[in-house]
SEKOL-59431 format. One line per 2 residues: number of its first residue (from 0); their letters; for each residue x, y, z of C-alpha. Coordinates in steps of 0.001 Angstrom, whole numbers. Example, Ala and Ser with C-alpha at 12.3 -4.5 7.8 and 13.67 -1.06 7.14 Angstrom:
<sites>
0) as) 12300/-4500/7800  13670/-1060/7140
</sites>
This chain:
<sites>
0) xx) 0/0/0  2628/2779/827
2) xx) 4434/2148/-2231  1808/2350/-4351
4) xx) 389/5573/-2493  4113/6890/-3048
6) xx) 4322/6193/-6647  1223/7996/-7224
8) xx) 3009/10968/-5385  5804/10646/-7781
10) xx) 3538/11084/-10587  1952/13666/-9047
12) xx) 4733/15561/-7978  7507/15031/-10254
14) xx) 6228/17762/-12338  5922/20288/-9954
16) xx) 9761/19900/-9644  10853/21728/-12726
18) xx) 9669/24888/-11063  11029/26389/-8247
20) xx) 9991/27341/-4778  7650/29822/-5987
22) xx) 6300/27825/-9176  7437/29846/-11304
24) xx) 10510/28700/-12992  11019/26910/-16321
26) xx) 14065/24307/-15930  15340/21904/-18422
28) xx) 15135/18372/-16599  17270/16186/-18704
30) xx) 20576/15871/-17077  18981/17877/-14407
32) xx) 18955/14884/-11708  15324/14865/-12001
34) xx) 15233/11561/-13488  17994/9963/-11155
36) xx) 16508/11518/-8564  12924/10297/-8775
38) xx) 13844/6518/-10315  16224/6007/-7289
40) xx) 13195/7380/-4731  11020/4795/-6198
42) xx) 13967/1930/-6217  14064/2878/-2689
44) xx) 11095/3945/-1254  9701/440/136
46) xx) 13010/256/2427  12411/271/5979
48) xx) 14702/2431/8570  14450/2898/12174
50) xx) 13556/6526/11829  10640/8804/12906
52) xx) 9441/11647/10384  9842/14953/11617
54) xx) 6340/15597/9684  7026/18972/9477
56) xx) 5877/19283/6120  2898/18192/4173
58) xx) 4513/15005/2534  6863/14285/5449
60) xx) 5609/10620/5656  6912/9689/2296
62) xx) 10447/12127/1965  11743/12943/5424
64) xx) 13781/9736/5786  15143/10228/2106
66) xx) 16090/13808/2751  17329/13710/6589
68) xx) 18213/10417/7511  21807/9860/7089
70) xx) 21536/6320/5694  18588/6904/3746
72) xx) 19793/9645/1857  23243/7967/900
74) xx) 21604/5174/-422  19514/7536/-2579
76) xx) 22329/9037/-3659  24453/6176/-4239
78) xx) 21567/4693/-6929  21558/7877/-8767
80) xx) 25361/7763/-9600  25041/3959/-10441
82) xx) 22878/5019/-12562  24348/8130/-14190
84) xx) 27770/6903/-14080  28667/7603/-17757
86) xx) 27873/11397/-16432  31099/11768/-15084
88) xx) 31807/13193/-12089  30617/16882/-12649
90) xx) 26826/15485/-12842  27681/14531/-8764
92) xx) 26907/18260/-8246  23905/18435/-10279
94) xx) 22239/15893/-8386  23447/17372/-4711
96) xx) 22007/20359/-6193  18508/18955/-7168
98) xx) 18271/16936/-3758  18804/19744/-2065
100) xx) 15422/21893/-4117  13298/18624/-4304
102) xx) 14226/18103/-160  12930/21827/505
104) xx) 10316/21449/-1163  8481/18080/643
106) xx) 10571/17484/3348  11048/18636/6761
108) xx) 14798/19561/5818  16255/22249/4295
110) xx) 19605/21711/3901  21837/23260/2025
112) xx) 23471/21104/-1214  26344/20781/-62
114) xx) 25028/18887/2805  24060/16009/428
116) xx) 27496/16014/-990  28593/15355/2531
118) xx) 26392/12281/3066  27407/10971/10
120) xx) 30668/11116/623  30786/9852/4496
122) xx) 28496/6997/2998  30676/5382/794
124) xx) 32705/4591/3655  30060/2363/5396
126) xx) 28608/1000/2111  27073/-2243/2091
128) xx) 26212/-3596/-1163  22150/-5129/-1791
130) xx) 23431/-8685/-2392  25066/-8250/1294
132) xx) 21938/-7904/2911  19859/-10968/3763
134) xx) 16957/-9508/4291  15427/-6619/3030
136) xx) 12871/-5965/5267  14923/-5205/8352
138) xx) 15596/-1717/9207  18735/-376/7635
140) xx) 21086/995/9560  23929/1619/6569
142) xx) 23583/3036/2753  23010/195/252
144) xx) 22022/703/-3262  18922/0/-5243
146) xx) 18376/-2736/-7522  19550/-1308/-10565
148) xx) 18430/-4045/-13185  15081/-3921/-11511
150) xx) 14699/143/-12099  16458/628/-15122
152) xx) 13035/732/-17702  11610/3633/-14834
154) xx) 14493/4768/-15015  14474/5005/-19038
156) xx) 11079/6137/-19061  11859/9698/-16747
158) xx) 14487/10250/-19054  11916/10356/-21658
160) xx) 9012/11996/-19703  11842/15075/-19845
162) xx) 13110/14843/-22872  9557/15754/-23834
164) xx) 8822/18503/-21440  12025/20145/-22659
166) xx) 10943/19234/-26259  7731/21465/-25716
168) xx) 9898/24289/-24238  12704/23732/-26527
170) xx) 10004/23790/-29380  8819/26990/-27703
172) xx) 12294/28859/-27973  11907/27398/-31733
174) xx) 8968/29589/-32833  10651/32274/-30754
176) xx) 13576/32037/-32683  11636/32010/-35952
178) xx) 10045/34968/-35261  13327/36541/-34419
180) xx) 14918/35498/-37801  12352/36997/-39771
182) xx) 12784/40297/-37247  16749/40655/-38438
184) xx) 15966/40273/-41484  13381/42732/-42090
186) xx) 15313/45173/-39737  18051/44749/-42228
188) xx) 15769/45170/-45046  14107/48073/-43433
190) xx) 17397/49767/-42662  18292/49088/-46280
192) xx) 15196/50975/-47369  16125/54134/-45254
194) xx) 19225/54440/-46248  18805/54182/-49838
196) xx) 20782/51077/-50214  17843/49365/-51242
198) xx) 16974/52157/-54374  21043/50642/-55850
200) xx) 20094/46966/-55289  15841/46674/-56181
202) xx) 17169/47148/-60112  18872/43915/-59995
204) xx) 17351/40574/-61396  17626/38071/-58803
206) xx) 15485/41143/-56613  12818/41601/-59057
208) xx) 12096/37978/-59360  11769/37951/-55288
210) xx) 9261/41480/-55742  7551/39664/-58405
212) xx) 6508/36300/-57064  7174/37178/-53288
214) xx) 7799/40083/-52038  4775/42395/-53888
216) xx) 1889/40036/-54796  -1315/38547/-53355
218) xx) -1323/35303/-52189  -3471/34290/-55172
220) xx) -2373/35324/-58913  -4390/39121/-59450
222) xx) -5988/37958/-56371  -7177/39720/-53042
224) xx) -4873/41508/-50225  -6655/44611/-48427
226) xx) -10044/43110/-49806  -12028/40656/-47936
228) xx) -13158/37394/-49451  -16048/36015/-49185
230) xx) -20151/36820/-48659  -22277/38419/-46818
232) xx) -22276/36316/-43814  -18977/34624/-44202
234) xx) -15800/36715/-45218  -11905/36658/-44524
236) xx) -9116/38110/-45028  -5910/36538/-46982
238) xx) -2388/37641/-46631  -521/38856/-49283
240) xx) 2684/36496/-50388  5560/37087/-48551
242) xx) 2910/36893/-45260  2028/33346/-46759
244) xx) 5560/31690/-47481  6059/32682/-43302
246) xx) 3149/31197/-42451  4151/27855/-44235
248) xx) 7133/27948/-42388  4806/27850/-39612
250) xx) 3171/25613/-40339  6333/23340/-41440
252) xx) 7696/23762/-37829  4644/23228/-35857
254) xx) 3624/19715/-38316  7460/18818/-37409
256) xx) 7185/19836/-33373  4010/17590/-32887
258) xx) 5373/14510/-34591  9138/14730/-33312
260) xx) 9641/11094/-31448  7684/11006/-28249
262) xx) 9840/7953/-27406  6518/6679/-25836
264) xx) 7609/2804/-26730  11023/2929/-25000
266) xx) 10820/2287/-20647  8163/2471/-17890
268) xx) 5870/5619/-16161  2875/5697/-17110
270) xx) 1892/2316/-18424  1785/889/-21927
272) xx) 2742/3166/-24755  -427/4336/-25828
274) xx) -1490/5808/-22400  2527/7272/-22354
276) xx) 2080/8700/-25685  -976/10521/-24595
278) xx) 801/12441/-21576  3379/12857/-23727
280) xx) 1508/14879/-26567  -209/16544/-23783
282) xx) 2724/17998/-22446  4355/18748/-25206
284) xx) 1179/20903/-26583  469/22294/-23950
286) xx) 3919/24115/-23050  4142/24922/-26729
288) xx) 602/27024/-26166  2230/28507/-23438
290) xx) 5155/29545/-25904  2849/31747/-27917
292) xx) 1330/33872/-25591  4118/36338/-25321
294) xx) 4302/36946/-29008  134/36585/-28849
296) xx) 425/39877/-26635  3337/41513/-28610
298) xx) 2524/41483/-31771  -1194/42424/-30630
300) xx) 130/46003/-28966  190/49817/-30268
302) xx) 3598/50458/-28932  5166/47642/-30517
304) xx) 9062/48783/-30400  9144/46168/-33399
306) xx) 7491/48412/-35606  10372/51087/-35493
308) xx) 12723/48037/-36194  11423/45875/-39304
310) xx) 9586/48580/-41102  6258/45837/-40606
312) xx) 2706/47973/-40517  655/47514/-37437
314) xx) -1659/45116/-39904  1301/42734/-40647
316) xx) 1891/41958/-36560  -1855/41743/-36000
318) xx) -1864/39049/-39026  904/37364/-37482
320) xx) -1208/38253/-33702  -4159/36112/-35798
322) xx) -1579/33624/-36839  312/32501/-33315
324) xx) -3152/32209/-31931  -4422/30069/-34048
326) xx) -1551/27543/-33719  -1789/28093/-29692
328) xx) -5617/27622/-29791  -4609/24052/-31821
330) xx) -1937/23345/-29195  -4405/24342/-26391
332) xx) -6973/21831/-28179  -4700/18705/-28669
334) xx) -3205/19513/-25004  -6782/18808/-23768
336) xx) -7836/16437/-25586  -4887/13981/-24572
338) xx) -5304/14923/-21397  -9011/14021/-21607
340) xx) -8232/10448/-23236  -5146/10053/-20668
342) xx) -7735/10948/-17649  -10244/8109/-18546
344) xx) -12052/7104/-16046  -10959/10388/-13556
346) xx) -11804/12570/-15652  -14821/14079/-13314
348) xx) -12942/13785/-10009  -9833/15540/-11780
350) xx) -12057/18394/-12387  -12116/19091/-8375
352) xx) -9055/20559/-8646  -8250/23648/-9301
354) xx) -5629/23303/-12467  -7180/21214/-14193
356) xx) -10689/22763/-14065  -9234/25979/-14949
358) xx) -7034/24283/-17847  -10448/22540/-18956
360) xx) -11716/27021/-18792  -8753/28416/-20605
362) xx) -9615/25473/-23261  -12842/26747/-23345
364) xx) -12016/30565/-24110  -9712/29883/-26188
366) xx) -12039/29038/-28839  -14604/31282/-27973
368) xx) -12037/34171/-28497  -11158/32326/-31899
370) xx) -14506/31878/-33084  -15259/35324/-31677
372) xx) -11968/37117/-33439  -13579/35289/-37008
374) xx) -13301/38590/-39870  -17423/38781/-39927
376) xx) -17916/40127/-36603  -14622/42325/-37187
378) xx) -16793/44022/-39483  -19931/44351/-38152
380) xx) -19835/45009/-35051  -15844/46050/-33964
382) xx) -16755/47900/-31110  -18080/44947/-29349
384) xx) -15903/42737/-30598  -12863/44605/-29195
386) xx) -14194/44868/-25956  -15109/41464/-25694
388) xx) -12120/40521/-26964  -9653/41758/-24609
390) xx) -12263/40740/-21377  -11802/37591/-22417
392) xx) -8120/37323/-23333  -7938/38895/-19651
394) xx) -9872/35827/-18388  -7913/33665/-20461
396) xx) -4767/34827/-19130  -6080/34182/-15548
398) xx) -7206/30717/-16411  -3690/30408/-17106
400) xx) -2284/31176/-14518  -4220/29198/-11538
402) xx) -3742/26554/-14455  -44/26311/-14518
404) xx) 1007/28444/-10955  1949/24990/-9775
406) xx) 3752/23254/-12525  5818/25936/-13579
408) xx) 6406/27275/-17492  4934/30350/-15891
410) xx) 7879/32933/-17322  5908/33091/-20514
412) xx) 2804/34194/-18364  4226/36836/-16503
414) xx) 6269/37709/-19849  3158/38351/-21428
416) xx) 1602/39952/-18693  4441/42477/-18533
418) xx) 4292/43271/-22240  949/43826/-21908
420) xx) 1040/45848/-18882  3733/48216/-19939
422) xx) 2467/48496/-23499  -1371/50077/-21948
424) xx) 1117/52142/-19742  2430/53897/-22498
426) xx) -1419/54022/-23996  -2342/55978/-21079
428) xx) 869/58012/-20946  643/59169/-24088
430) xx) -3525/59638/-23960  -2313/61957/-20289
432) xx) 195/64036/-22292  -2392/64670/-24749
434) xx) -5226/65069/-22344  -9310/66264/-23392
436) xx) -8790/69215/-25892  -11725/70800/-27434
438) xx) -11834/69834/-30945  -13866/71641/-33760
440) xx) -15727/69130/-36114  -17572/70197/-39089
442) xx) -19340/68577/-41948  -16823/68653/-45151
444) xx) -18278/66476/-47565  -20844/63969/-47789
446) xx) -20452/61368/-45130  -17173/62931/-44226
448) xx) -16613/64943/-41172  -13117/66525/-40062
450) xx) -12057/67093/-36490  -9412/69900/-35947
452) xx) -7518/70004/-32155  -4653/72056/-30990
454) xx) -1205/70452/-31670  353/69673/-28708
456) xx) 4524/71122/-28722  5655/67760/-27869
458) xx) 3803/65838/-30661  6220/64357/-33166
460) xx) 4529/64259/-36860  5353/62369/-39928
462) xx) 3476/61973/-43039  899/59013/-42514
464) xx) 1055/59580/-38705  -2228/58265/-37356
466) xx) -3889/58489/-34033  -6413/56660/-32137
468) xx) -9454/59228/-31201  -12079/59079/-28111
470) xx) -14695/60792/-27637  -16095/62176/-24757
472) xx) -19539/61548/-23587  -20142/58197/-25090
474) xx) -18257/55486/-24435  -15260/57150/-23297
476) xx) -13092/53666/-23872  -13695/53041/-27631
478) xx) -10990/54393/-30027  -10559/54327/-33543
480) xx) -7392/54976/-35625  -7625/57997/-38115
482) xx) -4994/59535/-40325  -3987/62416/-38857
484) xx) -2525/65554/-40776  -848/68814/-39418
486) xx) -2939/72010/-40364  -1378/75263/-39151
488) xx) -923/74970/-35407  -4002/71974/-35812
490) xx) -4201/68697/-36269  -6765/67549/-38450
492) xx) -8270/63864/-39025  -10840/63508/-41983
494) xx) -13237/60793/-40979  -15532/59113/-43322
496) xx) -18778/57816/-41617  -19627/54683/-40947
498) xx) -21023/52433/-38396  -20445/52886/-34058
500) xx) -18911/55727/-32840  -18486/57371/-36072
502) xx) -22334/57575/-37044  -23076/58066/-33651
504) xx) -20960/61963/-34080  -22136/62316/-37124
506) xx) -25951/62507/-36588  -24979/64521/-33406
508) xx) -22956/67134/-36020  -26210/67246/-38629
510) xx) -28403/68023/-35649  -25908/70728/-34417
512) xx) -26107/72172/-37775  -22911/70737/-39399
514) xx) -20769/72460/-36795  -20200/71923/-33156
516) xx) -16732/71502/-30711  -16340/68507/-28365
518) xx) -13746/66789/-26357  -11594/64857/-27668
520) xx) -8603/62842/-26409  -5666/61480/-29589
522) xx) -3375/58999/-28874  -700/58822/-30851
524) xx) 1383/59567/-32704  1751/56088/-34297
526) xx) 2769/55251/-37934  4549/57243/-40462
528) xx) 7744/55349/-40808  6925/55297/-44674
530) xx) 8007/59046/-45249  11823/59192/-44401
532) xx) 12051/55799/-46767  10116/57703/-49765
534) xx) 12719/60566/-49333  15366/58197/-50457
536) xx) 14375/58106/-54094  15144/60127/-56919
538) xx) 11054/59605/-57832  8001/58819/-56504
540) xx) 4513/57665/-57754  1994/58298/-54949
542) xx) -1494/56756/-55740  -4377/57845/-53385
544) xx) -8374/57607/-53255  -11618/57680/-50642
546) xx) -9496/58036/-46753  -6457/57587/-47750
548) xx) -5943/60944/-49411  -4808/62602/-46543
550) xx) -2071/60383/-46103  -334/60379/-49440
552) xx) -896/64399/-49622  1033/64977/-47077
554) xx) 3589/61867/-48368  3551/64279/-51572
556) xx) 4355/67094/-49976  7820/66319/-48789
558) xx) 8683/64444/-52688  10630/67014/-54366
560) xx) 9974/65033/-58023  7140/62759/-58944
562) xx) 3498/62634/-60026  520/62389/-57447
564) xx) -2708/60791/-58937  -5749/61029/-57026
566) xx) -9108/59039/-58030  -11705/61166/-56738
568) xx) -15775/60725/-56590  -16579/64064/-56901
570) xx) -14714/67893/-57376  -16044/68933/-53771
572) xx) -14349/65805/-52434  -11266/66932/-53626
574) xx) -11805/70919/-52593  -12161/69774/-48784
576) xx) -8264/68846/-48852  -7921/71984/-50383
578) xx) -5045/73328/-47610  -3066/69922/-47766
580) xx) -3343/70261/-51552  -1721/73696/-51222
582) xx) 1806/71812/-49654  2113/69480/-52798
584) xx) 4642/70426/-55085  4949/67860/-58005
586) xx) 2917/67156/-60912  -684/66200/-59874
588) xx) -3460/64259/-61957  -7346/63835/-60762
590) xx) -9444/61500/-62076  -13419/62329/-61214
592) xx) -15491/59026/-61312  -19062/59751/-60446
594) xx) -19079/62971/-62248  -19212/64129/-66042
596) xx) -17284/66728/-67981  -14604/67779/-70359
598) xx) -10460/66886/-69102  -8920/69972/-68740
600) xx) -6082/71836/-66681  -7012/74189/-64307
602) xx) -4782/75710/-61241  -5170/74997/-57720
604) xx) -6848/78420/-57067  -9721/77459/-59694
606) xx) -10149/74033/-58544  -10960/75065/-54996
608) xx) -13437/77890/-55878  -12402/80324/-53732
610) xx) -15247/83124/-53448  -15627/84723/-50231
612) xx) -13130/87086/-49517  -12640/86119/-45696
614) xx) -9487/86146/-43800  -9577/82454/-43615
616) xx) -10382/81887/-47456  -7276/84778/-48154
618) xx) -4936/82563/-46243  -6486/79428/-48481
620) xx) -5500/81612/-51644  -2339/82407/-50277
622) xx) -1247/78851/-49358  -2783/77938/-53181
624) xx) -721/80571/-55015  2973/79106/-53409
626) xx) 1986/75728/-55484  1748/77536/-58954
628) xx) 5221/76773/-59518  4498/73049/-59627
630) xx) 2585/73750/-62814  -1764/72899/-63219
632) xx) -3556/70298/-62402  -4790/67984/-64933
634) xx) -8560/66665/-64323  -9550/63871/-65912
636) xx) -13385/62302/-65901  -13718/58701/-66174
638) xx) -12061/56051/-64095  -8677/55617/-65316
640) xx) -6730/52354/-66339  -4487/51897/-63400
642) xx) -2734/49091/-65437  -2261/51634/-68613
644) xx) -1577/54755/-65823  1617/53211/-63713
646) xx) 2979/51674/-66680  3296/54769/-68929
648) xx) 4876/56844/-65933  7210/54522/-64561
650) xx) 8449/54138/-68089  8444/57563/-68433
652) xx) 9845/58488/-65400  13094/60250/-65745
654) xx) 15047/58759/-62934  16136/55198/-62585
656) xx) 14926/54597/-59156  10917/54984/-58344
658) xx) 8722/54637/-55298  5527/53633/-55483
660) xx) 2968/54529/-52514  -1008/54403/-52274
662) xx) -3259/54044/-50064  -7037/54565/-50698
664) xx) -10048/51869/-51278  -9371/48044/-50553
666) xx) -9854/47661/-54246  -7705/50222/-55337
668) xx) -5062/49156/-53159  -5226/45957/-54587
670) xx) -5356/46573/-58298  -2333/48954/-57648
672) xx) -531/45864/-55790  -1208/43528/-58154
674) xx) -142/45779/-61330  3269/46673/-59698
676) xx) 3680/42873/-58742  2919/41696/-62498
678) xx) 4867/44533/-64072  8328/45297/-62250
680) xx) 10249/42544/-64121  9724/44497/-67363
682) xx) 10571/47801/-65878  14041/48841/-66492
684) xx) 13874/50887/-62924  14717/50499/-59565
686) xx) 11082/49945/-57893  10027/49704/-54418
688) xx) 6161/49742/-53410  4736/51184/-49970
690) xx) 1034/50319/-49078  43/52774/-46569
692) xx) -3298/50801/-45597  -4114/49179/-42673
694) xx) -6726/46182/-42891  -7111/44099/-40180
</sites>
């Protein structure tokens, strides 16, 4: 009976060992001692000594002779090196070492490691070997051994119960280190790109194949990148190419992680293979979910420093954010589901206790944040689905922790936690240095409304800077991000309405008359690593429509020689950007689309139809009248031939190096994409393309 009750300890307790005192620590247990340790405890456990426990702890009955009686603990000791003794003697320390933590830990004792050592040592001196003693079953008054033959497939099977728990964390590090790799090299690819290295080496061949078939295109030939796929009631989002080749690699390395040898045949533990191989997958799965979480929360923040570093947008880290948790969701799954086939028969009674009811929870929300993260309810309802969405990561994250705050493998928690906490800190920080400013917001267009604030001294601005705005009044928490442009002293984001927050300011503005001020709070600035990059070429293309005109106005602004081509609904739609239009400097084409009339070229002054004679329309013409040097403005009515349009400039283009930018419609975004993509192989120019939207 007692050795049975203290085998089941072992297997309850032996994995609570790879953490420290505080369960907290991650160790790697092969060649720890762990396995010496524990195969020699059971070898020995059923020997009898004249000794009383101190029961000073709560498994005193089954460790205080082990850990504090003198021969007891030698004769541990001295089955551990028998079996380790191709370790050499270096390894002698390791296992003094883990004696000493696994002692602490049950035991009434807490010596020190080098007390062990000194057993050991002062043991071999009144060592009797097993085939000495006559009978077993006598107290022991002198260190013996263990029967070593007897032991060695328990002994074979802890190596391999470790080998895969430092599989899973090893495996862990893996994706890490993935991630990282793709990091240096887009940090060198991004530093390439602002220092105009990049501009001498886009022009070769091997580097337009890459831009052709990886770098630029959709996933799918002419296919879909900033556009949804889909219907009505079922829609998602594909990444482009280069996003897809890393995902296969992904893929590759998780398909290799699960079906690395579990070694499940080879020794004793848990009983015959099958029920091994289920603990084994188990574990594995479930410390490589654990692995994830920290990138999960990274790649998922606003203050990313990883942004500044490989040039990625904030949509390319929430694709991967999309990515890592659906691979930890499927590690999550498979954890519990071997765990559910390995706890047959106690499955109900296992659910008493407080890990594994809480693992069974964090299971649970898991999916329901998967399912509820699906691109549909993105769409329809974000608002909600944000909030939701980080309540129940929150509650996740908890789950996790009462799941696992006895096992260990909990750096990755409180790694994640940290990220997360510091990255809101810097969120609020930066919304407290902005603070509620009264902003003016006024009906410009049809379904487009502009809010103007005081600029802040300290705010840092770039072209394609964007900010995330509350409101106050309504729900103070919910934030959108909107381009945000420098007017004057101002700064000025041009929202077009649409559903939430957004509709609910605009029917308060039509009832206010098209005019009224409210408080408003900007976070930011975020973005606008694009502009020092574009400065680097001798020419840029910059392609904008619909939202994303603010963005590439301002881009246009600081590009001393290139052409700016702006698809446009309507002429009034292109007079409300009528002061960022004023900054531009190089040749600019308009195409109308919803309207009719004759191409012509007209100068900025015309095209904004200045009339009254106000102090604030003087300043317009005034601003208007510095871009006369740049020459008219063509206007063109019809929607152009985008295909036709980029090829005859970049052909045309007197320098050898070109930037390409847009950002406008999903569709427009995409057809520009795909064109570039198709095309740059037969352009004898150094090309680079920027896509300054965000999907995600």
């Amino acid at each position: 009976m007692r050795s049975a009750i203290g085998a089941l300890l072992v297997l309850a307790l032996s994995t609570t060992t790879l953490a420290d005192e505080l369960y907290l620590k991650t160790t790697i247990g092969t060649d720890s001692g762990a396995a010496e340790f524990w195969t020699c405890y059971e070898g020995i456990e059923d020997y009898v000594y004249d000794y009383t426990p101190l029961m000073l702890a709560e498994y005193s009955t089954y460790y205080d002779a082990m850990c504090g009686y003198p021969p007891a603990v030698a004769t541990l000791l001295n089955c551990c090196f028998s079996l380790a003794e191709d370790k050499g003697d270096q390894f002698h320390d390791t296992v003094f070492k883990y004696a000493a933590t696994s002692c602490k830990r049950y035991s009434s004792y807490h010596y020190s490691w080098t007390y062990y050592k000194d057993q050991y040592e002062n043991g071999t001196k009144y060592y009797v070997p097993l085939d000495n003693i006559k009978n077993i079953s006598l107290p022991l008054y002198a260190p013996t051994n263990a029967n070593i033959t007897a032991i060695e497939p328990t002994y074979v099977g802890y190596k391999n119960y470790y080998f895969n728990l430092d599989s899973g964390t090893w495996f862990s590090v893996g994706i890490c280190g993935y991630f990282l790799l793709l990091i240096v090299i887009s940090a060198i690819h991004n530093f390439s790109r602002k220092t105009a290295i990049s501009k001498s080496i886009n022009n070769s061949p091997f580097v337009k194949v890459l831009q052709k078939y990886i770098i630029f295109p959709t996933v799918l030939p002419n296919g879909k990148f900033a556009q949804a796929y889909g219907w009505k009631y079922f829609s998602l989002l594909f990444p482009n190419r280069i996003q897809f080749v890393t995902d296969l690699f992904i893929f590759a390395l998780q398909v290799a992680f699960y079906c690395v040898d579990y070694r499940q045949n080879q020794g004793y533990w848990f009983g015959p293979a099958r029920t091994t191989w289920q603990r084994f997958l188990g574990d594995r799965t479930g410390i490589m979910a654990f692995g994830k979480i920290p990138l999960l929360i990274l790649f998922a923040g606003r203050n990313n420093f990883l942004l500044w570093i490989t040039g990625w947008s904030a949509a390319t880290f929430l694709h991967f954010h999309k990515v890592i948790a659906s691979w930890m969701a499927l590690d999550a799954l498979i954890h519990s589901c071997a765990y559910t086939a390995y706890s047959k028969g106690s499955y109900v009674s296992s659910l008493k206790q407080t890990y594994f009811a809480c693992g069974v929870a964090a299971t649970v929300l898991c999916g329901v944040i998967l399912l509820q993260a699906f691109h549909p309810f993105r769409v329809w309802y974000y608002e909600y689905f944000l909030t939701f969405h980080v309540v129940l990561a929150i509650a996740f994250l908890i789950m996790c922790w009462y799941h696992c705050n006895t096992l260990g493998w909990m750096e990755w928690l409180i790694a994640a936690c940290c990220v997360w906490f510091f990255e809101r800190l810097l969120r609020v920080i930066r919304m407290f240095g902005f603070g509620w400013k009264t902003a003016t917001i006024s009906v410009v267009d049809e379904n487009l409304m502009k809010i103007k604030v005081p600029k802040p001294s300290w705010w840092f601005h770039q072209p394609g800077t964007y900010s995330y705005v509350y409101f106050a009044g309504w729900i103070f928490w919910e934030n959108h991000p909107f381009t945000t442009v420098i007017e004057g002293d101002n700064l000025c984001s041009y929202i077009r309405v649409k559903k939430g927050i957004t509709f609910r300011v605009w029917n308060q503005l039509v009832a206010n008359g098209g005019k009224m001020n409210w408080k408003v709070c900007l976070e930011g600035p975020y973005g606008g690593d694009c502009a020092s990059k574009l400065k680097k070429y001798d020419e840029a293309l910059l392609i904008a429509g619909g939202s994303g005109v603010p963005s590439i106005l301002e881009n246009a602004a600081q590009v001393s020689k290139g052409k700016f081509i702006w698809i446009a609904q309507t002429l009034k739609s292109v007079q409300v950007y009528h002061n960022l239009l004023a900054q531009v400097h190089t040749e600019i084409e308009i195409y109308i689309t919803r309207e009719q009339g004759t191409d012509k070229v007209t100068t900025l002054s015309e095209l904004t139809n200045l009339e009254e004679p106000t102090t604030e329309s003087s300043e317009k013409e005034s601003d208007i009248e510095k871009t006369t040097s740049s020459g008219g403005v063509n206007i063109f009515y019809g929607r152009p031939n985008m295909g036709e349009l980029l090829d005859y400039n970049v052909r045309n283009a007197s320098a050898n190096n070109i930037a390409i930018i847009s950002c406008g419609p999903p569709a427009l975004t995409d057809e520009v994409r795909n064109i570039v993509s198709s095309n740059v192989t037969s352009w004898d120019k150094s090309i680079d393309y920027f896509d300054e939207l965000e999907v995600w």
